[in-house]
C-alpha positions as CSV (number, residue, x, y, z in Angstrom):
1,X,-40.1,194.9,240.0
2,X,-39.9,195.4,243.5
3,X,-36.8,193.8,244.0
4,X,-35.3,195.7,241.4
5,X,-36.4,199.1,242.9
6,X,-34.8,198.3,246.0
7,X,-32.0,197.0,244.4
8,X,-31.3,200.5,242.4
9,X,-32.6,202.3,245.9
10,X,-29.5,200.2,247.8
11,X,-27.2,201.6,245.4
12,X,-27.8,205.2,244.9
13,X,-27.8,204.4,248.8
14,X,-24.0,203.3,248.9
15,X,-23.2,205.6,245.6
16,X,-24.0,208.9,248.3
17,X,-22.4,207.2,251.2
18,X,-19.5,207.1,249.2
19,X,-19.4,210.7,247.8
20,X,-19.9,211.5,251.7
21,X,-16.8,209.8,252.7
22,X,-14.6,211.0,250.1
23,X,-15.6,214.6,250.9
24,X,-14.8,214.5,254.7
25,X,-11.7,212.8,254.3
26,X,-10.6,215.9,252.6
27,X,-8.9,218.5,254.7
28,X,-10.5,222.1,254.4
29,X,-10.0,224.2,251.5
30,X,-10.3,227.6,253.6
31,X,-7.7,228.8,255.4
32,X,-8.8,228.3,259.8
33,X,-9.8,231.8,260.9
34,X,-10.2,233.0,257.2
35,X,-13.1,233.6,255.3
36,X,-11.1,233.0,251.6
37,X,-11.0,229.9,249.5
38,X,-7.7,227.9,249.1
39,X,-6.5,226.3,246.3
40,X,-6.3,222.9,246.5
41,X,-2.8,221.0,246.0
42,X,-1.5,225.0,244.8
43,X,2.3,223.5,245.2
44,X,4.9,220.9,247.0
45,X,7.6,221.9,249.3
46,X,9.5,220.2,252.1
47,X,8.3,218.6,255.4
48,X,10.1,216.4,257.4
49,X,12.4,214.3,254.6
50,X,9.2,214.3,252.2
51,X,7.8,216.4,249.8
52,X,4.3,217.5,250.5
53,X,1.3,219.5,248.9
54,X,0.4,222.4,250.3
55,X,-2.6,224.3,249.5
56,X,-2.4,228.2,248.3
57,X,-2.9,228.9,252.1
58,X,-0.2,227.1,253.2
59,X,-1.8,224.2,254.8
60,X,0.2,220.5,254.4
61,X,-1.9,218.3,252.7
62,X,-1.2,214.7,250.9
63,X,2.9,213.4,250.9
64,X,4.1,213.2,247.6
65,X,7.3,211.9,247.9
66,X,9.5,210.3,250.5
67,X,13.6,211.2,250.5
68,X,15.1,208.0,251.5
69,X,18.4,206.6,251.3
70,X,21.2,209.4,250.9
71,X,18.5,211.8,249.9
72,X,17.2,214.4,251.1
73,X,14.0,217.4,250.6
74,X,15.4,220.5,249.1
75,X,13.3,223.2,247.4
76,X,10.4,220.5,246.9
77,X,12.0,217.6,245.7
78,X,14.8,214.9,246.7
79,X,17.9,215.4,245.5
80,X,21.0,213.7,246.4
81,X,23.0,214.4,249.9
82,X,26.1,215.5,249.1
83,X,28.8,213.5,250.9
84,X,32.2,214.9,251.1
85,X,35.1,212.9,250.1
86,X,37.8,212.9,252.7
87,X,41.1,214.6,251.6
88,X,44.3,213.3,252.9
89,X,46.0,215.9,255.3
90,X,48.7,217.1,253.7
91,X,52.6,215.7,254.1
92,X,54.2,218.4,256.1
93,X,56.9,220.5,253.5
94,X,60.3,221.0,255.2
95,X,60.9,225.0,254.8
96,X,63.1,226.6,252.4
97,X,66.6,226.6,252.7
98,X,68.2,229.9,252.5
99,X,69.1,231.1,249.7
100,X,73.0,231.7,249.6
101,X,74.3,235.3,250.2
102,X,75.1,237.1,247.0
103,X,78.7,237.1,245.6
104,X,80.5,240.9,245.9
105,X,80.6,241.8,242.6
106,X,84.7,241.6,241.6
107,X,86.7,245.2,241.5
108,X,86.3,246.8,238.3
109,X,89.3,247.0,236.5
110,X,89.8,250.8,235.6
111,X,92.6,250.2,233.7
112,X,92.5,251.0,229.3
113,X,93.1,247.7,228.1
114,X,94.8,249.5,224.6
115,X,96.9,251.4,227.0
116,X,100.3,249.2,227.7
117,X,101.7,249.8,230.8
118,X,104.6,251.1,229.3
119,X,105.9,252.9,226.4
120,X,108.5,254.0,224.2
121,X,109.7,256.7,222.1
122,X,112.6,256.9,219.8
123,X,113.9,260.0,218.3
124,X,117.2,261.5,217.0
125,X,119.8,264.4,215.7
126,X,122.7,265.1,214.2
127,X,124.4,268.0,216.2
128,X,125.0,266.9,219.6
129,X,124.8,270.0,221.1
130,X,122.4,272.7,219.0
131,X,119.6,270.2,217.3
132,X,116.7,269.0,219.1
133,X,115.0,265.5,219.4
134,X,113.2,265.0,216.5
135,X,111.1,261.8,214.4
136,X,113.2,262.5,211.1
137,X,116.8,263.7,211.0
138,X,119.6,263.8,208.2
139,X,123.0,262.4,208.0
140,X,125.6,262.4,205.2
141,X,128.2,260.3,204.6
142,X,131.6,259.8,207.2
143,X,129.5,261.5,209.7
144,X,127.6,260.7,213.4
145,X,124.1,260.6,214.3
146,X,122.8,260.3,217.8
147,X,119.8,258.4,218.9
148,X,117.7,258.9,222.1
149,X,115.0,256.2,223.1
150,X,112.9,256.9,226.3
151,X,111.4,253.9,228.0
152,X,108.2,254.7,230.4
153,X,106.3,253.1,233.3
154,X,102.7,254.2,232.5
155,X,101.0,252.1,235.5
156,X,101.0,251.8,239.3
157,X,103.3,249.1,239.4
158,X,107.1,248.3,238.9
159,X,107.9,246.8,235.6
160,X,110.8,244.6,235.7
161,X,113.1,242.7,232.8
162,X,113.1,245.1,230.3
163,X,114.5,245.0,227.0
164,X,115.4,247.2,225.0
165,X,116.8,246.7,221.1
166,X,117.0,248.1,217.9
167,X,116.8,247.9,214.3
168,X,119.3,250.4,212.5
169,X,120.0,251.1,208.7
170,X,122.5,249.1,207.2
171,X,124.3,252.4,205.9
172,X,125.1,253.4,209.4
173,X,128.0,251.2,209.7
174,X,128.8,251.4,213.7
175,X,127.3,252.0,216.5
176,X,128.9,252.8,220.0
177,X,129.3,255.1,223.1
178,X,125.7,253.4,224.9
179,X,124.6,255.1,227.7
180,X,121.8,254.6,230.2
181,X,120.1,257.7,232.4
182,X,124.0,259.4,231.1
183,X,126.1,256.3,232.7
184,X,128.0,254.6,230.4
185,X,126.6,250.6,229.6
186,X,127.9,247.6,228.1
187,X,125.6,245.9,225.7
188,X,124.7,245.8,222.1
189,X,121.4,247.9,221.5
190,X,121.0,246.1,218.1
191,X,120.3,242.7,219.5
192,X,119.1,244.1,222.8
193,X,119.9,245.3,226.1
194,X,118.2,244.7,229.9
195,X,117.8,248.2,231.5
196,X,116.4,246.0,234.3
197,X,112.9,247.8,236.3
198,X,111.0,251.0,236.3
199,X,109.4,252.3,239.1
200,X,105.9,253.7,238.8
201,X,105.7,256.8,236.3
202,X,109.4,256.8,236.1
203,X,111.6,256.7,232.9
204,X,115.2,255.6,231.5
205,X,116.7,257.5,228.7
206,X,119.1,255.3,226.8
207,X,121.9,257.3,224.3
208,X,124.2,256.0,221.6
209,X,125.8,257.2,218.6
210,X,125.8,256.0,214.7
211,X,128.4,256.5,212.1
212,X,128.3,256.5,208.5
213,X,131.2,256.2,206.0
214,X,130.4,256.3,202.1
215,X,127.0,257.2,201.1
216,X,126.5,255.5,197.4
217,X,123.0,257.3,197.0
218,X,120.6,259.3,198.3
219,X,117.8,257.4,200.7
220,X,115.5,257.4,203.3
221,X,114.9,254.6,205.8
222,X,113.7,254.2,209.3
223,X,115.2,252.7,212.3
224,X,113.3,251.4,214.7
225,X,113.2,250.9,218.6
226,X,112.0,247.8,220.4
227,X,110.4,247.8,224.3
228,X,109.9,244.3,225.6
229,X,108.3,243.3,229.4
230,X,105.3,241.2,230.5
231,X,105.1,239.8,227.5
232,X,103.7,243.1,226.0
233,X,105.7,244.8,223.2
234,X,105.7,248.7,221.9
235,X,107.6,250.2,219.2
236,X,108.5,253.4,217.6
237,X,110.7,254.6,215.0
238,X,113.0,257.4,213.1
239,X,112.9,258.5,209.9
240,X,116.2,258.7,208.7
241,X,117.2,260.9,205.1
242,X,121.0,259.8,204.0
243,X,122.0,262.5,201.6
244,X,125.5,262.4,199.1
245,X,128.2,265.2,200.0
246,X,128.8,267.5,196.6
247,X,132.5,265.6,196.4
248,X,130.2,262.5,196.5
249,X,127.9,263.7,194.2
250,X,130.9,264.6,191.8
251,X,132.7,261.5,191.9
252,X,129.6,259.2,191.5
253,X,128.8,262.0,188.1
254,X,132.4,261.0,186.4
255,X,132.3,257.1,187.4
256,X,128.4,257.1,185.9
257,X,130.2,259.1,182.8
258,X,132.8,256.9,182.6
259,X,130.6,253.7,183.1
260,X,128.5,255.1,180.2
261,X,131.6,255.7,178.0
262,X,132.7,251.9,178.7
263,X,129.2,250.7,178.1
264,X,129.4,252.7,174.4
265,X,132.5,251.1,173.6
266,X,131.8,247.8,174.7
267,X,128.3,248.3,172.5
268,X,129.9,249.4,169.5
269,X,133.6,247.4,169.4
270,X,132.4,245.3,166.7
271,X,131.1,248.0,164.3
272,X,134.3,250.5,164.8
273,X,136.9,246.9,164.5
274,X,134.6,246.6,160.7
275,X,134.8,250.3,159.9
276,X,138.6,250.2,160.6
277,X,139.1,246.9,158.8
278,X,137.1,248.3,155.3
279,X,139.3,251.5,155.5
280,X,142.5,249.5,155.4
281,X,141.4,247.1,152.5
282,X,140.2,250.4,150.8
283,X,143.5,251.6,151.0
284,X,145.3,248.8,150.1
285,X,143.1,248.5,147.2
286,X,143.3,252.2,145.8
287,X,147.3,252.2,146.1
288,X,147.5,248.8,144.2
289,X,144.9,250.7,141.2
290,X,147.1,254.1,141.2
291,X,150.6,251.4,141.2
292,X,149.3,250.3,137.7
293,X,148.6,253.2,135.9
């Protein structure tokens, strides 16, 4: 029994030993100079490259963790040191070539492009001295008519080669005494004439005269006047009224009543040659009857 006693004794000995040891190997709970209590392991934070607890009091205490490798403490635990990758300088970029200047924009071309650079108007009468110019005019038969055509340089430029012709009634039977600007010119107007160039804003007046011999009927027609230069054409024309004289009228009356006489006759031969031929058998027939009794 006794060896058991001092058996338990040597324990509870070594069991107290202990408890002493552990207990001073602990740091201090209270904060040095401080009468308060501190918690014990309150949090962890960085010391060094470790992670640490601290007391509420700020005191280090036992390492938790130690950062190695490309680690490293940050906000109380190791996290991974960020390495930068190298980028590659970049290639030098040769500057800009200038851009080219900007093309003058081209003149703007004032000019109407429905306005021809020239023109032409036609226009006649029958008096040569009294009667004015004029779009429509009247002729009768055996008689003259005079025609006026005005060519015009509308632009800034001199027009040269230019034609001039004409398109005239088939009743008015001759044409003749052709004059340009009042000097007399050889040509034929009807299949056309060169009156050569015209200055800027200038004109040409070209003259000639028309005859007419019989007029079967009364009609109207036009005649018309042809300009021809840079390829560009303009026309204009007359309205011309070709009216019977009374002698004319007369004469046509008595051939159209003679005309209708023939046309009767020829229509109706056949039935007058029957009507004569049963009024000689009827004849022949009643003398023969009045013979015998």
């Amino acid at each position: 029994m006794k060896i058991i006693n001092k058996a338990y004794l040597l324990i509870f000995i070594a069991v107290i030993c202990l408890l002493f040891l552990s207990v001073a190997s602990q740091p201090a709970k209270a904060c040095a100079g401080c009468g308060t209590s501190c918690t014990y392991h309150a949090y962890r934070n960085c010391y060094g490259n470790g992670v640490y607890w601290f007391d509420s009091c700020g005191n280090v205490q036992d390492l938790y963790q130690i950062c190695a490798g490309s680690q490293k403490c940050q906000y109380g635990q190791c996290v991974v040191r960020y390495i930068p990758i190298p980028v590659p300088a970049p290639k030098p970029v040769a500057p800009p070539e200038p851009a080219p200047a900007p093309t003058p924009p081209l003149p703007t071309d004032t000019t109407d492009n429905n306005i021809a650079p020239f023109s032409i108007s036609f226009s006649a009468r029958q008096n040569q001295n009294t009667e004015q110019w004029q779009k429509t005019a009247s002729i009768g038969a055996n008689s003259a008519i005079l025609f006026r055509i005005s060519a015009v340089n509308n632009s800034g430029d001199i027009i040269n080669d230019i034609n001039i012709s004409t398109n005239i009634p088939s009743k008015i039977t001759s044409i003749g005494k052709l004059q340009v600007d009042e000097i007399p010119f050889s040509g034929d107007i009807i299949s056309g004439i060169n009156i050569g160039q015209l200055a800027p804003g200038t004109a040409k007046i070209i003259t000639f005269e028309g005859k007419t011999q019989g007029i079967s009927q009364t009609s109207s027609e036009q005649a018309v006047a042809t300009i021809t230069a840079l390829n560009i054409m303009q026309t204009d024309s007359v309205l011309i009224n070709f009216t019977q004289s009374p002698a004319s009228v007369a004469q046509a009356a008595s051939t159209q009543a003679a005309s209708g006489f023939l046309a009767f006759l020829k229509r109706w031969y056949l039935w007058i040659l029957v009507g004569l031929v049963l009024i000689v058998l009827f004849v022949i027939v009643f003398r023969r009857l009045s013979s015998n009794i």
